[in-house]
KEZAFI-277390 format. One record per atom (N, C-alpha, C): x, y, z negated. Coordinates in pm, whole numbers, padded with zeros to 5 digits, always signed. Layout:
BEGIN
XYZ ...
end
This chain:
BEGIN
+00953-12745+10084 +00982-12649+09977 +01076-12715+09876 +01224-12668+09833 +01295-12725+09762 +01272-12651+09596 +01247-12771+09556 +01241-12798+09361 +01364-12722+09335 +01351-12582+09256 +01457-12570+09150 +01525-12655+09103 +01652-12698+09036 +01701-12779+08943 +01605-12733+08801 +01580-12613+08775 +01566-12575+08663 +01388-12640+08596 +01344-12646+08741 +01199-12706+08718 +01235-12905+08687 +01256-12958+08764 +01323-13060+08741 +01423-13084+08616 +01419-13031+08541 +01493-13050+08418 +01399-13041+08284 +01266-12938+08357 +01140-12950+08289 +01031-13030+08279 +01032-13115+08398 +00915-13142+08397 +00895-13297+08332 +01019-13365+08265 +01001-13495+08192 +00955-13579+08260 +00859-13656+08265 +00794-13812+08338 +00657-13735+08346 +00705-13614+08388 +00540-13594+08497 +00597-13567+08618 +00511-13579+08735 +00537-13517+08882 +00480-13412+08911 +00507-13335+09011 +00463-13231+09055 +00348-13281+09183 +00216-13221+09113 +00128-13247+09220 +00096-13115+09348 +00120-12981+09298 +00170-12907+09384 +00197-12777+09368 +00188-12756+09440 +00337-12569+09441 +00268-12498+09540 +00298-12334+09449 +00294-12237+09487 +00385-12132+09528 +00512-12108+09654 +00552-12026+09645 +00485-11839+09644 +00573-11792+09545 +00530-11682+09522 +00576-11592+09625 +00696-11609+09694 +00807-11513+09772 +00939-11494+09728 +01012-11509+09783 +01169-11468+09782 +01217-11665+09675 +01181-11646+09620 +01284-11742+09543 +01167-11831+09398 +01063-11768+09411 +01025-11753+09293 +00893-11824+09331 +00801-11907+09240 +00738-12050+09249 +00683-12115+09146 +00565-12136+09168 +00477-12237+09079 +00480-12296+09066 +00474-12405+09006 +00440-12579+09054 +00358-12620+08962 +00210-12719+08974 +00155-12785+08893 +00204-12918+08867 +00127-12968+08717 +00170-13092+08703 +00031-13124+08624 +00011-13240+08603 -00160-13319+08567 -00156-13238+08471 -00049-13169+08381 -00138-13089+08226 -00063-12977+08185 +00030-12932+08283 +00141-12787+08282 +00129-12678+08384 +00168-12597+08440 +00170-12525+08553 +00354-12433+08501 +00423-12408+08576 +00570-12409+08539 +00594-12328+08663 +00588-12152+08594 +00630-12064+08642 +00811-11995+08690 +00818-12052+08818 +01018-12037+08800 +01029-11884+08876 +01106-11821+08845 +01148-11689+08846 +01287-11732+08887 +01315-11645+09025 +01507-11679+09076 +01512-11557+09008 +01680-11574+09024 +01767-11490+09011 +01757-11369+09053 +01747-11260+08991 +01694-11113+09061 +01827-11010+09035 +01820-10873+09054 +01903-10798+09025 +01888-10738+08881 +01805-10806+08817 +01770-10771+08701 +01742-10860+08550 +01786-10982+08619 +01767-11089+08536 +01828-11232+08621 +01837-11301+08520 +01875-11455+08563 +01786-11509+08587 +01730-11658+08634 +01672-11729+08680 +01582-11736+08559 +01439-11815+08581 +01421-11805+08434 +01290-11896+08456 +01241-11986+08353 +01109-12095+08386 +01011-12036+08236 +00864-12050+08298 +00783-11999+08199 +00703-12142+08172 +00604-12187+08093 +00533-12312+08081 +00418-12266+07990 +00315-12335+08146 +00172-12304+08039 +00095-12468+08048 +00048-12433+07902 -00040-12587+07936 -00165-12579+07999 -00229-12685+08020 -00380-12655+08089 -00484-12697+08021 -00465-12733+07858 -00557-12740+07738 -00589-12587+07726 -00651-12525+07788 -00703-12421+07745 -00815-12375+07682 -00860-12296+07586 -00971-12261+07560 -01098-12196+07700 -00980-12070+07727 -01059-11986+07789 -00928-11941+07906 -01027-11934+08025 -00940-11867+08182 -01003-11762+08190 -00908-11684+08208 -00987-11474+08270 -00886-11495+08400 -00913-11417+08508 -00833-11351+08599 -00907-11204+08628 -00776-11153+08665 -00815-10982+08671 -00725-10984+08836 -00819-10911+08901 -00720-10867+09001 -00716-10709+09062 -00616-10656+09054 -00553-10515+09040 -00537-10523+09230 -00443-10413+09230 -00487-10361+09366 -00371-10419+09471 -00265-10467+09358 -00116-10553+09389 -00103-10662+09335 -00132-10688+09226 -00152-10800+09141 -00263-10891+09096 -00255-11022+09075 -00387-11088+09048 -00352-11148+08900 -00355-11112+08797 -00357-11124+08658 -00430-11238+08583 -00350-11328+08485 -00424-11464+08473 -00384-11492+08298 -00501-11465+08261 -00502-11496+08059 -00525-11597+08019 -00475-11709+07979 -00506-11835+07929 -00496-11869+07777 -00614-11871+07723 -00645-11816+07568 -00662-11971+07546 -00581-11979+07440 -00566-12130+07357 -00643-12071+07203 -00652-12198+07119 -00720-12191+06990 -00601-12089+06927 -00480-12083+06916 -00387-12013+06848 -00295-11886+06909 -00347-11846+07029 -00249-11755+07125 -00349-11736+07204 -00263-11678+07276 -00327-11592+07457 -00149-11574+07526 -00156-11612+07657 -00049-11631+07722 -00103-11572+07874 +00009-11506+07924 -00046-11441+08061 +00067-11405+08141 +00005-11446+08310 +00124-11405+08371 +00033-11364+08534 +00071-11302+08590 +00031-11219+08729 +00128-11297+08870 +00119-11295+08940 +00133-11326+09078 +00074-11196+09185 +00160-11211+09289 +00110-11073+09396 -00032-11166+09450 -00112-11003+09458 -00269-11036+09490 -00279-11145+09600 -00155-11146+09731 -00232-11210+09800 -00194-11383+09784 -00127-11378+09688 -00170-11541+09632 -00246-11586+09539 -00278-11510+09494 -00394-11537+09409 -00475-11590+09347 -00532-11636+09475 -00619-11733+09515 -00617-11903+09457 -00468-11883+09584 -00373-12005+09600 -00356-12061+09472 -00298-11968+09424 -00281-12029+09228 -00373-12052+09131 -00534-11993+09167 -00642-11972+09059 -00685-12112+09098 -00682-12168+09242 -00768-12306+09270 -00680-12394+09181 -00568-12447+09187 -00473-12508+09175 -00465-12509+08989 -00429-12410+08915 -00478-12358+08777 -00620-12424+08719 -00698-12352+08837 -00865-12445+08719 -00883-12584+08756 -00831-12626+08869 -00785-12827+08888 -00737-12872+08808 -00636-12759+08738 -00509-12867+08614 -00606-12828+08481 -00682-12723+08489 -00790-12696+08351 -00931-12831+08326 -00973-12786+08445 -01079-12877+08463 -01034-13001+08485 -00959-13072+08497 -00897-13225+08471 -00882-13248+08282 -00813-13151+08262 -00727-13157+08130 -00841-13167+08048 -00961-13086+08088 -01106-13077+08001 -01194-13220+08041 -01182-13276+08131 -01248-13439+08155 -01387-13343+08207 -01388-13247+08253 -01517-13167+08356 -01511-13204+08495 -01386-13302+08540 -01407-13338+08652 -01280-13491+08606 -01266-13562+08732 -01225-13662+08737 -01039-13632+08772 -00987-13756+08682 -00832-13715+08734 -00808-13714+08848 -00860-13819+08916 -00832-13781+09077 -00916-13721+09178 -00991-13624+09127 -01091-13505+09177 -01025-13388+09187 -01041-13324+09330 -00938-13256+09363 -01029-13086+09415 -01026-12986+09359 -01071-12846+09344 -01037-12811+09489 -01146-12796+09597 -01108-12756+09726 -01149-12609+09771 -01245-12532+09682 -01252-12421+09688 -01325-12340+09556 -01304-12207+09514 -01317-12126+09451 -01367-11995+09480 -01481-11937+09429 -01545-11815+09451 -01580-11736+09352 -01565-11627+09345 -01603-11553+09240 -01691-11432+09289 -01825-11432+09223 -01916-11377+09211 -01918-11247+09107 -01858-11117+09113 -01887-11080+08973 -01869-11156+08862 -01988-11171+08792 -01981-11281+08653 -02029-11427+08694 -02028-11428+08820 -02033-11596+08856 -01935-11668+08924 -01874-11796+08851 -01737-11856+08930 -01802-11979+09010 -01804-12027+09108 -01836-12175+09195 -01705-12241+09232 -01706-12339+09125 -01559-12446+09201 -01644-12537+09296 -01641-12579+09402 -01616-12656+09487 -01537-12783+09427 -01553-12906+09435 -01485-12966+09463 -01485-13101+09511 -01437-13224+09556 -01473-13325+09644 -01578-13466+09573 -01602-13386+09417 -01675-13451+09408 -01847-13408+09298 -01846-13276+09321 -01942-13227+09191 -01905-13056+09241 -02031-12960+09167 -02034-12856+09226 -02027-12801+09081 -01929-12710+09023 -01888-12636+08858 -01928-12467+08863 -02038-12462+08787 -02059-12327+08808 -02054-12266+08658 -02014-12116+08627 -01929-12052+08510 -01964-11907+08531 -02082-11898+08397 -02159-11712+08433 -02080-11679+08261 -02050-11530+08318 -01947-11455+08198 -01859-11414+08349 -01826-11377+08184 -01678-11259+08222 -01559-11351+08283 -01586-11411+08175 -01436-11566+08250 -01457-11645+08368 -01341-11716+08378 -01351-11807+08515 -01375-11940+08481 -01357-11952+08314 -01406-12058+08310 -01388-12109+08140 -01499-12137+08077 -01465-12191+07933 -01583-12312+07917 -01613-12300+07780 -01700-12422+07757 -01845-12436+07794 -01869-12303+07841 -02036-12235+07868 -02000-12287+07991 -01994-12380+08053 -02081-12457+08189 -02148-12485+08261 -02161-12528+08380 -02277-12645+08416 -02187-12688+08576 -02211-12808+08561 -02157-12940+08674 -02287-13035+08715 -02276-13057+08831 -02353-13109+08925 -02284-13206+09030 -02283-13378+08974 -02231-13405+09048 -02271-13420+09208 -02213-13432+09283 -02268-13472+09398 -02370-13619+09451 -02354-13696+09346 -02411-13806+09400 -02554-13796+09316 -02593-13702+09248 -02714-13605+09213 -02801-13568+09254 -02708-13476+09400 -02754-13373+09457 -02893-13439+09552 -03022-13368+09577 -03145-13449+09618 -03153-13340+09739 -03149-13251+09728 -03138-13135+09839 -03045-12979+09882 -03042-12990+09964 -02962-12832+10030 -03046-12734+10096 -03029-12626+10038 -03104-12503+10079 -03009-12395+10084 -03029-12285+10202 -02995-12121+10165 -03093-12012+10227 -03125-11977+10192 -03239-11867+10129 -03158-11728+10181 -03204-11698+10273 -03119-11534+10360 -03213-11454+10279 -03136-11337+10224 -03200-11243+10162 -03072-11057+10201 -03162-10979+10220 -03121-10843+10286 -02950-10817+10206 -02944-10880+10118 -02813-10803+10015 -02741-10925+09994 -02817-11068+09927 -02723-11208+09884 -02826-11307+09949 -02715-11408+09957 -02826-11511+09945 -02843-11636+09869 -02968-11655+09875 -02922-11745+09721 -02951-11893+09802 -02860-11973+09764 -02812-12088+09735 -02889-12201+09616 -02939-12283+09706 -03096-12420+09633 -02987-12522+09674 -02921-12536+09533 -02915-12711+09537 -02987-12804+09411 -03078-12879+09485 -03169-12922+09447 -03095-13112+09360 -03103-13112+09229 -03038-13192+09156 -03137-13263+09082 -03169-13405+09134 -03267-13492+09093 -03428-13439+09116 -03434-13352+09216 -03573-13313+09261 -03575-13208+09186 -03491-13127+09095 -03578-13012+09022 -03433-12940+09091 -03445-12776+09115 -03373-12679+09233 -03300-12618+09103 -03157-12633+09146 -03065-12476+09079 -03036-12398+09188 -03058-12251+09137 -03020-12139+09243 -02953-12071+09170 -02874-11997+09248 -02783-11909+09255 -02728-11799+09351 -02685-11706+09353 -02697-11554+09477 -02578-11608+09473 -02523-11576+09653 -02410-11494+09675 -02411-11406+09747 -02342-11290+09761 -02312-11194+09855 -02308-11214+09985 -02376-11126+10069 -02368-11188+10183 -02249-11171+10271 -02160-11128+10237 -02008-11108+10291 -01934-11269+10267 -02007-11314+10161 -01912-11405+10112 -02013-11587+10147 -02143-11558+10164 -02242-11674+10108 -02184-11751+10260 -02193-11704+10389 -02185-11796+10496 -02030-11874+10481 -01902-11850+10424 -01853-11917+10386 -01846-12042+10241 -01960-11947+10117 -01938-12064+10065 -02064-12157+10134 -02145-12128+10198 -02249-12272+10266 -02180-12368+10313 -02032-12306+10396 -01912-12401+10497 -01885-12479+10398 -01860-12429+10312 -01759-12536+10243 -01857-12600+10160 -01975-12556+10105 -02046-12695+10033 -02101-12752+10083 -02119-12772+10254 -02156-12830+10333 -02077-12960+10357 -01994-12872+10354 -01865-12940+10424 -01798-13077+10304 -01815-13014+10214 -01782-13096+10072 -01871-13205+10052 -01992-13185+10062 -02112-13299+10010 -02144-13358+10158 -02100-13307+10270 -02090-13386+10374 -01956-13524+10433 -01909-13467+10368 -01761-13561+10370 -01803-13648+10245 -01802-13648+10143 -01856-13731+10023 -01963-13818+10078 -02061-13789+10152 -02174-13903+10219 -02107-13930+10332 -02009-13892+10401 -01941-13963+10517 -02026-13954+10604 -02134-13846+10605 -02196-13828+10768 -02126-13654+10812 -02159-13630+10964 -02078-13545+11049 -02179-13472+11064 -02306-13448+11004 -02417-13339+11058 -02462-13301+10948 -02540-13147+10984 -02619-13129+10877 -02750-13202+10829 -02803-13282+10964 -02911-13357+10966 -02906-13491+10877 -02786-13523+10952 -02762-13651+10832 -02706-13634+10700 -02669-13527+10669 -02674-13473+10539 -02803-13525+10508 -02884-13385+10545 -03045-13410+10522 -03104-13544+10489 -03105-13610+10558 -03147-13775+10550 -03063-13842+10425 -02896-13811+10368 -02881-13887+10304 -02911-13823+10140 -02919-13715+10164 -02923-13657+10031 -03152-13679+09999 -03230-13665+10116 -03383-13727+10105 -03369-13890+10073 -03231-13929+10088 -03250-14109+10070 -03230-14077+09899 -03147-13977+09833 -03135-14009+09700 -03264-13964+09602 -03323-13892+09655 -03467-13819+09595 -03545-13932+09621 -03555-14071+09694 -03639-14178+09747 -03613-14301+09595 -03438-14288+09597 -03403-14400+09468 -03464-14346+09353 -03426-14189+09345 -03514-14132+09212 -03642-14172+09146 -03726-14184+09250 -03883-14150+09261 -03885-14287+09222 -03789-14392+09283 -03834-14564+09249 -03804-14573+09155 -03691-14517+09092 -03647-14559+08929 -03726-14495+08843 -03797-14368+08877 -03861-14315+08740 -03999-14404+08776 -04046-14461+08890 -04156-14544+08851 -04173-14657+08823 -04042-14664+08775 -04018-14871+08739 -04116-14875+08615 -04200-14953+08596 -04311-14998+08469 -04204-15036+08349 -04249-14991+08217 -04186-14991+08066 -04199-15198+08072 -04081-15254+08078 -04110-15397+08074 -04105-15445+07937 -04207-15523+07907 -04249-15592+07750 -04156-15687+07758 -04055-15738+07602 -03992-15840+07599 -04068-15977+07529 -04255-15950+07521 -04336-16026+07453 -04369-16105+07546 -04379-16219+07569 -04458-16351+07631 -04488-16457+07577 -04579-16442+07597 -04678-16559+07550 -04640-16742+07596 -04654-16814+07465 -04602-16948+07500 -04707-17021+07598 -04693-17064+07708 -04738-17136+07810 -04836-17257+07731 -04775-17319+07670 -04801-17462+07581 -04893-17402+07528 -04988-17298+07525 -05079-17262+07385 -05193-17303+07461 -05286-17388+07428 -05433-17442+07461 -05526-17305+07494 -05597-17280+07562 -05694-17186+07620 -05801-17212+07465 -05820-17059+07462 -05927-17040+07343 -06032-17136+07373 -06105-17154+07512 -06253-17178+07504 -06157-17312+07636 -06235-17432+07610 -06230-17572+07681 -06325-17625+07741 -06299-17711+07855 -06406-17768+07914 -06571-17758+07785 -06553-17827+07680 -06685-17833+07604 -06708-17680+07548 -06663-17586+07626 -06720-17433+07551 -06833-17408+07471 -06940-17471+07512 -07070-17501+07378 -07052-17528+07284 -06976-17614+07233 -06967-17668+07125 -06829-17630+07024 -06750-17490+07100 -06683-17470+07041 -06698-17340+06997 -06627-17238+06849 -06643-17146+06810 -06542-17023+06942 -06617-16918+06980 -06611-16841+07096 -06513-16729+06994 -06428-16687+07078 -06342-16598+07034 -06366-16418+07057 -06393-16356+06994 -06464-16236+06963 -06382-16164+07028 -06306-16127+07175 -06215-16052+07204 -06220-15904+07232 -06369-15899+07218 -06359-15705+07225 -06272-15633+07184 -06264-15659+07023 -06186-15577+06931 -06042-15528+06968 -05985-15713+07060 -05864-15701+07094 -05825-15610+07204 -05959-15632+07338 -05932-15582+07461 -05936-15422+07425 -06011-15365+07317 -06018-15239+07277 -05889-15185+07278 -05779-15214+07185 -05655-15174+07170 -05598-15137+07297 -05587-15259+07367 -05513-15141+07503 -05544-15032+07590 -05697-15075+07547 -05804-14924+07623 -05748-14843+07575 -05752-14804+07404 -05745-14723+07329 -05593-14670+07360 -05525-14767+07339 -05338-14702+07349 -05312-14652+07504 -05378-14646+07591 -05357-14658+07729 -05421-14479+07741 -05539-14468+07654 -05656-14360+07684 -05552-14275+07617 -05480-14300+07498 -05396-14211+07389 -05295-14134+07479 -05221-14239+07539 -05078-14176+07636 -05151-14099+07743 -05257-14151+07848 -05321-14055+07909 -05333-13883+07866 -05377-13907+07743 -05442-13774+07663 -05290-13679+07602 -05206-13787+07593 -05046-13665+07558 -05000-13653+07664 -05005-13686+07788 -04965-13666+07895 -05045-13550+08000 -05148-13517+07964 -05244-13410+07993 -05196-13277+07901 -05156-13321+07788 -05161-13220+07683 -05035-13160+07673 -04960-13261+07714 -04799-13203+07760 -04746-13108+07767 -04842-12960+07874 -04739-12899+07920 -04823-12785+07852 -04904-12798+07750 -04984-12671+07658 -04955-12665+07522 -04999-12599+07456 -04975-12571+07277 -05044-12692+07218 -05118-12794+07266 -05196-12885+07237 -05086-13023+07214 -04956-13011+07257 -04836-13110+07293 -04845-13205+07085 -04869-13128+06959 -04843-13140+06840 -04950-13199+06822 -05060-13156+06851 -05165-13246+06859 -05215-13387+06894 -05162-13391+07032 -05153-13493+07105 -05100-13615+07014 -04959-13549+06988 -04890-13632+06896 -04934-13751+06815 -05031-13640+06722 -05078-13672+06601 -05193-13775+06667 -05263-13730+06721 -05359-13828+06818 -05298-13935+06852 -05173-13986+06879 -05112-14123+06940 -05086-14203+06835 -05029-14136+06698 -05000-14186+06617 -05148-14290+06561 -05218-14139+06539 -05321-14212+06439 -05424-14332+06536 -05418-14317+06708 -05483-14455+06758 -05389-14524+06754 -05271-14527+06739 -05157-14668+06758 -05201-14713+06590 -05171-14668+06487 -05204-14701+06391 -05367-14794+06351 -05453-14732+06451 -05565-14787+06421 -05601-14966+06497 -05527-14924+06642 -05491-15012+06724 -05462-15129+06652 -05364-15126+06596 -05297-15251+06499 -05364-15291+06420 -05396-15188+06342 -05543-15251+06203 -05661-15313+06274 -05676-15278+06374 -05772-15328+06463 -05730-15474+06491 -05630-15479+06570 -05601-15594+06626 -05600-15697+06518 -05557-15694+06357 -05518-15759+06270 -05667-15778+06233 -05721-15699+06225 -05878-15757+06178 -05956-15885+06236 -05929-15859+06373 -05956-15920+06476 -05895-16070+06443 -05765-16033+06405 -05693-16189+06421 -05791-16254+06237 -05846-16155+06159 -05832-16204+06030 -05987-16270+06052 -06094-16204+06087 -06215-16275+06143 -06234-16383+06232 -06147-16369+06332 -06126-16513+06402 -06098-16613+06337 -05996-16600+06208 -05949-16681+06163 -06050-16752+06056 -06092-16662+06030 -06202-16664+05888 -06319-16770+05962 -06347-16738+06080 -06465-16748+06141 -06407-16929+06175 -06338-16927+06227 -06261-17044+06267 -06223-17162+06214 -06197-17120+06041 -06215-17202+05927 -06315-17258+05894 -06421-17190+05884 -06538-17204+05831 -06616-17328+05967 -06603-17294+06134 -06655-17377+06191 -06532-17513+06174 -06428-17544+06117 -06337-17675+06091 -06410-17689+05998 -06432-17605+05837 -06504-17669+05727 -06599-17744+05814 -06706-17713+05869 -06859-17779+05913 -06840-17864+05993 -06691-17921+06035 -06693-18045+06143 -06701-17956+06279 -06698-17899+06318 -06740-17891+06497 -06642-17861+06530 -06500-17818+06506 -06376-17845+06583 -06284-17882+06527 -06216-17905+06584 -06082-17987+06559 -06029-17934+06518 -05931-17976+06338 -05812-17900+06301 -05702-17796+06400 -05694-17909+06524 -05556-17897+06518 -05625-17774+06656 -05738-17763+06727 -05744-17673+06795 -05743-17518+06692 -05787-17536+06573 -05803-17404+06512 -05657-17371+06472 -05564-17437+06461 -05425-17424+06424 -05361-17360+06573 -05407-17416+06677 -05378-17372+06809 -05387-17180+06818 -05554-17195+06782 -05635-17022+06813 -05567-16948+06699 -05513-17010+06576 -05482-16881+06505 -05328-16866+06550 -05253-16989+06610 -05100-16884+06675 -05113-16818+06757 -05220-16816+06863 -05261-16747+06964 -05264-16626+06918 -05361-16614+06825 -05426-16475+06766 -05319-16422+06729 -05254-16489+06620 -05076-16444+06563 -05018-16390+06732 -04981-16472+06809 -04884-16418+06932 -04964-16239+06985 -05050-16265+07011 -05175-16140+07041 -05123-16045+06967 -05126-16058+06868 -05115-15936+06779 -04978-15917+06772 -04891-15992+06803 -04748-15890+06804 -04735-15849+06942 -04786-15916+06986 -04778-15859+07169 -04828-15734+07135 -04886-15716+07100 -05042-15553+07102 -04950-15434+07017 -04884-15440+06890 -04803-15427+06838 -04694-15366+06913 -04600-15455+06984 -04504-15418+07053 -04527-15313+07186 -04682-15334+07233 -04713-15234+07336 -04726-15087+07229 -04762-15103+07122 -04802-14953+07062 -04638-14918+07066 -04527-15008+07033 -04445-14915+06998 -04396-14870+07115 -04410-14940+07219 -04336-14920+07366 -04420-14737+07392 -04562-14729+07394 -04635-14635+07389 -04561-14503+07287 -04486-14553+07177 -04451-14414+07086 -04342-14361+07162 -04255-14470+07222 -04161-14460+07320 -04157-14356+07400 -04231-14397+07466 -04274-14299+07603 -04322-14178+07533 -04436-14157+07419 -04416-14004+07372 -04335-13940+07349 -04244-14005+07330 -04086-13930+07231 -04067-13888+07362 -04051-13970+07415 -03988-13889+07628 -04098-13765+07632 -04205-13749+07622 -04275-13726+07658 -04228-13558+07611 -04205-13575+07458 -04209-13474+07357 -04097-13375+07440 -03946-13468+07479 -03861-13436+07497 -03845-13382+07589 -03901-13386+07691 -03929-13269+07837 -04029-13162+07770 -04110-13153+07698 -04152-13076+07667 -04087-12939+07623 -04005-12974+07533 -03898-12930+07506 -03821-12871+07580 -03732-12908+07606 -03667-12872+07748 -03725-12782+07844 -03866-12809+07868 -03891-12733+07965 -03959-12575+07885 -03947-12606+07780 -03965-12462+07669 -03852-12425+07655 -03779-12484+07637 -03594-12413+07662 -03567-12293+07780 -03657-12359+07863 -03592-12306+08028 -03659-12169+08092 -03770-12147+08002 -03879-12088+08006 -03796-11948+08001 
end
C-alpha cells in the first residue's frame, strides 16, 4: 500500500504502525497517538488529510446501513468522521489500540486482536488482558481489564438466546452474555488469545495452565504474616539447672495474650460476612489493648518479684538483669503480634467492604 506524500509530510518522527484503505484512493493510517484520515482527489474536491488524536475522553461508534460513524469527544470538542460500513470494523480495532495505549489501559506494545460489540457491551480482545466497556460508548473511563496472567479459569455457559462467558480472575468468576450468533466466535478468539499467551496448543492445556495459576494463588494467600521480632539467642533460660532455688517465672499472664489475640481474629473473621463486622472490630481493639496491659503487668511483677528475691540473696544480680531483658524482649514481641493482628483486621474490614459494594 503506497503512503500519500501528503500523509508523510504529516506524520513528523512518528511511524505508521498501520493502515486502513478505505477504497479508491482514500486511507487511514495509525500512528502510537494520531490516526490521519487522507481523502484523494475526487470530482469534488482536492486531496485533503484530517488528524485525530487518540487522547480521548470518550469513543461512540454508530453504524448506519452504509456507513459506520465514529465520535471522539475530547475535554474541549467532539470530532467525527464515518468510513463505509464494511470497514468498519477494520478501523474501530485499530482506533481503540491507539486509544487504549494512549490511556496506559494496555501496554505500548500490546496489540488489540479483536473487538465485539454487544448492544451496551464492548469486549477488546487483546494479546495480553481481556477490556470490557458497559454504556452506550465503546469506550471511556467506566472500565474493567483483566489481565491474562490473572486469569484462574475458562468457562461458557450455553444458554437458549446468549451465552454467557466465566472468566474466572484470581478464583472469584466475571460473567458476561453474548449472543449466540456471535458467542462461538468470541470463545475462538479468547481461546485462542489466552492460549497463545501460555504457549500451549489445546484447550486442555489451557486448562492445566490457567488451574496451575489458581495453585500459586492459594500458596501466596497462605503464606503466614512473618514477625520482624526475634529474640536474642545469648539470653540465659528463665529457670537453670538449680530451678529450686531460683525465683519461677509466672508465664500464664504472658501465654494468655496470644490465646487471647489469636481467639480475637478468630471471632472477626466469623463475624466478617454479617452486621456484627463493627463489632468485631471493637472486640479486637479492646483485647489487643488489654493484651498489652496484660503483658506489661506481667513484665512489672516479674520484675518486682525478682528484685525482691536479689534483695534476700537467692539469685544472682546479674541473672535478674538477664529475666528482666527477657521480659522487656517478650513484651515487644507480644506487642508487635497485636499490631500484626490489627493488620490483618483492616484486610479483613476491607473485603468486607467490597464485598458490600458488589452486593
Amino acid at each position: 500500500m503506497e503512503i500519500p506524500e501528503l500523509i508523510k509530510q504529516r506524520l513528523g518522527d512518528e511511524t505508521i504502525e498501520s493502515a486502513v484503505s478505505l477504497g479508491d484512493e482514500d486511507l487511514i493510517c495509525f500512528t502510537p497517538t494520531r490516526a490521519l484520515l487522507y481523502r484523494g482527489e475526487g470530482l469534488i474536491g482536492d486531496e485533503s488529510i484530517d488528524v485525530y488524536d487518540s487522547n480521548v475522553e470518550r469513543l461512540s461508534v454508530s453504524e448506519g446501513r452504509r456507513k459506520t460513524g465514529f465520535v471522539l469527544a475530547y475535554v474541549d470538542r467532539e470530532e467525527k468522521f464515518s468510513v463505509s460500513r464494511d470497514r468498519g470494523d477494520a478501523v474501530m480495532q485499530r482506533l481503540l489500540q491507539s486509544v487504549l495505549r494512549t490511556a496506559d489501559v494496555i501496554d505500548p506494545e500490546e496489540s488489540v486482536t479483536d473487538v465485539y460489540r454487544f448492544s451496551e457491551l464492548t469486549v477488546v480482545i487483546t494479546d495480553g488482558r481481556l477490556v470490557k466497556h458497559v454504556g452506550a460508548y465503546v469506550w471511556d473511563g467506566d472500565y474493567e481489564e483483566h489481565p491474562f496472567e490473572e486469569v484462574t479459569g475458562l468457562d461458557f455457559e450455553d444458554g437458549s438466546v446468549a451465552t454467557q462467558i466465566v472468566v474466572e480472575v484470581r478464583g472469584r468468576p466475571q460473567r458476561f452474555k453474548a449472543p449466540n450468533d456471535q458467542a462461538k466466535l468470541l470463545e475462538r478468539s479468547l481461546t485462542d488469545a489466552l492460549s497463545e499467551y501460555y504457549e500451549v496448543g489445546s484447550l486442555p492445556a489451557l486448562n492445566d495452565a490457567l488451574a496451575d495459576n489458581l495453585e500459586e494463588d492459594a500458596v501466596e494467600d497462605q503464606q503466614p504474616v512473618a514477625s520482624d521480632i526475634e529474640l536474642d539467642d545469648s539470653i540465659s533460660p528463665l529457670v537453670g539447672d538449680d530451678g529450686d532455688d531460683e525465683e519461677e517465672l509466672d508465664t500464664d499472664a504472658i501465654r494468655g495474650i496470644g490465646e487471647s489475640s489469636a481467639d480475637a481474629a478468630a471471632d472477626d473473621e466469623d463475624d466478617s460476612t454479617g452486621d456484627g463486622a463493627d463489632d468485631a472490630e471493637d472486640d479486637t481493639a479492646a483485647e489487643t489493648t488489654e493484651g498489652t496491659a496484660t503483658a506489661k503487668a506481667a513484665t512489672e511483677e516479674a520484675s518486682e518479684r525478682a528484685d525482691e528475691a536479689a534483695g534476700s540473696g537467692g539469685v544472682d544480680p546479674e541473672d535478674v538483669e538477664a529475666i528482666q531483658t527477657q521480659l522487656t524482649n517478650l513484651t515487644t514481641a507480644v506487642e508487635r503480634q497485636n499490631e500484626l493482628l490489627k493488620e490483618q483486621h483492616e484486610t479483613i474490614r476491607t473485603l468486607i467492604d467490597e464485598l458490600q459494594r458488589r452486593k
